[in-house]
C-alpha positions as CSV (number, residue, x, y, z in Angstrom):
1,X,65.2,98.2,49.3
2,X,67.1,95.4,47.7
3,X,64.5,95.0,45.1
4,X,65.7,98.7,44.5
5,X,69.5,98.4,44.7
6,X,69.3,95.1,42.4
7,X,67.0,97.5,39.3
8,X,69.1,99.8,39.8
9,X,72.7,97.1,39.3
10,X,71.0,96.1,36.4
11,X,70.6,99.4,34.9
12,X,73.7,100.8,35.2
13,X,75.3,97.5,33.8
14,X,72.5,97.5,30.7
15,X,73.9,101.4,30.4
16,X,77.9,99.9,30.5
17,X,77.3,97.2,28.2
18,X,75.4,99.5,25.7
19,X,78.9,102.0,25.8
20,X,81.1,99.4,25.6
21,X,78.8,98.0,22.1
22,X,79.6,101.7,21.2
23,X,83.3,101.3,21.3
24,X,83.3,98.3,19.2
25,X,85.2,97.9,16.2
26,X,83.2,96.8,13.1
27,X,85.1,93.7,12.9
28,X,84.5,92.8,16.7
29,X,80.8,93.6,15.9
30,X,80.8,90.8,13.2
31,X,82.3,88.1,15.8
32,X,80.3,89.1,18.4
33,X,77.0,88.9,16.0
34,X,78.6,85.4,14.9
35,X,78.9,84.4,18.4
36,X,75.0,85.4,18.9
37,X,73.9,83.7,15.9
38,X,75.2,80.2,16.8
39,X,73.8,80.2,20.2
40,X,70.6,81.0,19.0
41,X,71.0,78.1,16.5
42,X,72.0,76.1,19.0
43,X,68.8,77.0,21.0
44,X,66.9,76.4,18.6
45,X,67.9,72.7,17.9
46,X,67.9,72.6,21.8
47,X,64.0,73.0,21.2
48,X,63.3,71.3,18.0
49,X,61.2,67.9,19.0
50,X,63.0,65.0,19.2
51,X,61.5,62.6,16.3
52,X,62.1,65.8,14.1
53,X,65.8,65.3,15.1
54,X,65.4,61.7,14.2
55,X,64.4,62.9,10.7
56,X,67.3,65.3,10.6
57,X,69.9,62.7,11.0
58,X,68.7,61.6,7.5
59,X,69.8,64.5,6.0
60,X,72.7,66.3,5.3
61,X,72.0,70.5,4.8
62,X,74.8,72.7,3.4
63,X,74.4,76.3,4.1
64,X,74.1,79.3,1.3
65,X,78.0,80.1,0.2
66,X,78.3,84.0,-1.2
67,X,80.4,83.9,-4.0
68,X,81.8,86.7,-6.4
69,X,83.8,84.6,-8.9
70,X,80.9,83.1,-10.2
71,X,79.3,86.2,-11.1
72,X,78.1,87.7,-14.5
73,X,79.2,90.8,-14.1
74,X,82.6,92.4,-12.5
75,X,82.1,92.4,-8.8
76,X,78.3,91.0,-8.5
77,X,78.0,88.7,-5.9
78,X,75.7,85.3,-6.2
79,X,74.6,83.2,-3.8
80,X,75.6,79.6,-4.6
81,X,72.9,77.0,-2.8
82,X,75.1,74.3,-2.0
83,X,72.9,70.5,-2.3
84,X,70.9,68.8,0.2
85,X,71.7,65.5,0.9
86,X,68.8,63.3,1.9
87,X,68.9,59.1,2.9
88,X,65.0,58.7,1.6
89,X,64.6,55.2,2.4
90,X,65.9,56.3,5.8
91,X,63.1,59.1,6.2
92,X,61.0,57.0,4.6
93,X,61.7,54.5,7.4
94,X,60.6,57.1,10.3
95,X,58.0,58.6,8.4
96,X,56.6,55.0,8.6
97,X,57.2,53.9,12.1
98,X,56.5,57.3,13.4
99,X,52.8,57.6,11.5
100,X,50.9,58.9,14.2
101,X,53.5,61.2,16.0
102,X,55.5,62.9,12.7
103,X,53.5,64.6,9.5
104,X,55.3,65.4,6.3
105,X,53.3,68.5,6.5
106,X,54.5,69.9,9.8
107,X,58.7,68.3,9.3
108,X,60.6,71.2,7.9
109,X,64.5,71.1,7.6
110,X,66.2,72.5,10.2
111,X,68.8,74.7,8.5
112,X,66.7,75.9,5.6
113,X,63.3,75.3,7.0
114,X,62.4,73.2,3.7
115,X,59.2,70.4,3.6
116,X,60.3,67.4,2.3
117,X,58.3,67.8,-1.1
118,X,60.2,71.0,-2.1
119,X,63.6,68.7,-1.5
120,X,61.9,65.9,-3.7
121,X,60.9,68.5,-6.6
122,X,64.1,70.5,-6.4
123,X,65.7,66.9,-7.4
124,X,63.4,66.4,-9.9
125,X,62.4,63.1,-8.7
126,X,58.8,62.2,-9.2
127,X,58.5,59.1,-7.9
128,X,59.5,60.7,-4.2
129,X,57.3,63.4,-4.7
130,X,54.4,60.8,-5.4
131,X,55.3,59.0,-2.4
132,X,55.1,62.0,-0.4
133,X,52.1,63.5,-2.2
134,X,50.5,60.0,-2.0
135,X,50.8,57.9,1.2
136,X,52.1,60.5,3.5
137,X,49.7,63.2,2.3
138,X,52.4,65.8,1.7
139,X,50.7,69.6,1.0
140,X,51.4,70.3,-2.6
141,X,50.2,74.0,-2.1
142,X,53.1,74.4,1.2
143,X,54.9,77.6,0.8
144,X,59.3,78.0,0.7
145,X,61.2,80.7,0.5
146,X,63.9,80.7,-2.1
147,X,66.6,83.0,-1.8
148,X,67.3,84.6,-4.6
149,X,70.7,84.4,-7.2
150,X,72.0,87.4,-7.4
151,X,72.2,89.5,-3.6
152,X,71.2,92.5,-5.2
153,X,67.8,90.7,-6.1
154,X,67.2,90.3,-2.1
155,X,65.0,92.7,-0.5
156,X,62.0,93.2,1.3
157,X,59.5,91.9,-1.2
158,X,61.1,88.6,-2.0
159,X,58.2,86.3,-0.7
160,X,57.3,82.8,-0.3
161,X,56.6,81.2,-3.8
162,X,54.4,77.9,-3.6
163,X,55.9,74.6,-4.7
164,X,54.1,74.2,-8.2
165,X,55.9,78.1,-8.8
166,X,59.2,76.0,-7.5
167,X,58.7,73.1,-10.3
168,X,57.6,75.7,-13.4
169,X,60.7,77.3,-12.5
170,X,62.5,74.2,-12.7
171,X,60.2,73.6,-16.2
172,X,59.6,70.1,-14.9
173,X,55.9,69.6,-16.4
174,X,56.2,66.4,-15.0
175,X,56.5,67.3,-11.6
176,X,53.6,70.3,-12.2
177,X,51.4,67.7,-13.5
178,X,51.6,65.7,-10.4
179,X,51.6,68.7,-8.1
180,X,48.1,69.6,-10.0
181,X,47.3,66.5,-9.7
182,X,47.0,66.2,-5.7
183,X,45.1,69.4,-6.0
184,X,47.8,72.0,-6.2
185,X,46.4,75.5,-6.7
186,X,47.3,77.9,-9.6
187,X,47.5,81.8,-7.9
């Protein structure tokens, strides 16, 4: 019976909290989906192992900033990546002392879910993407996802390029050279 009374407690509060969602205002909606994005941030670095977080303190992530003044055309909005900010010698420090417990391979950034390597060839600095291709045995065929510049470019097929599609981009033949040179793949 109480098994009963507390089913049916829950139920009519799920019921009174969906009506009172209904009654929001769109603006109340938008704090309230702020609200639930930072605790589920803030879970998720809860659960992110510690010696990533060791890594983390090594680098400094900016988030995406939407901005319409920048824009092309009247009233086209572009996203704007603002930089990463990485202590290599730092990382380079606990990639070492960590060997057997961290891999470049499975470490991705916390706010942007970046590998190392795509940070290094986004820089344009090869002899960090050696390093990382080299001793650590970085994957030079790991898969990012790149939002795009404009918004409107943004839909459901934007996909996951591969890092040696990141440096062509970029037209650094220096860095594709050394990405097919630690056996990236062409598609």
């Amino acid at each position: 019976m109480k098994k009963l009374h507390l089913l049916l407690g829950t139920m009519i509060l799920s019921i009174a909290s969906v009506n009172a969602a209904q009654r929001l205002t769109e603006e109340q909606r938008a704090k309230l989906e702020v609200v639930h994005m930072k605790k589920a941030k803030r879970q998720r670095k809860l659960a992110r192992p510690s010696v990533y977080k060791m890594v983390d303190a090594a680098i400094k992530e900016y988030g995406i900033q939407l901005a319409d003044h920048y824009a092309g055309e009247q009233g086209e909005e572009v996203l704007i990546a603002r930089p990463i900010i990485i202590n290599w010698p730092a990382v380079f420090s606990i990639l070492d002392s960590m060997r057997r417990v961290i891999s470049v391979n499975e470490y991705r950034t916390f706010e942007h879910n970046f590998p190392l390597l795509y940070i290094a060839i986004k820089e344009g600095d090869i002899s960090k993407a050696k390093t990382l291709l080299e001793k650590y045995k970085a994957n030079p065929n790991a898969l990012v996802f790149e939002l795009p510049y404009r918004m409107a470019d943004l839909d459901d097929d934007t996909k996951d390029i591969t890092l040696l599609e990141v440096a062509r981009k970029q037209r650094d033949n220096e860095m594709v050279n050394l990405l097919l040179k630690y056996g990236a793949k062409e598609e």
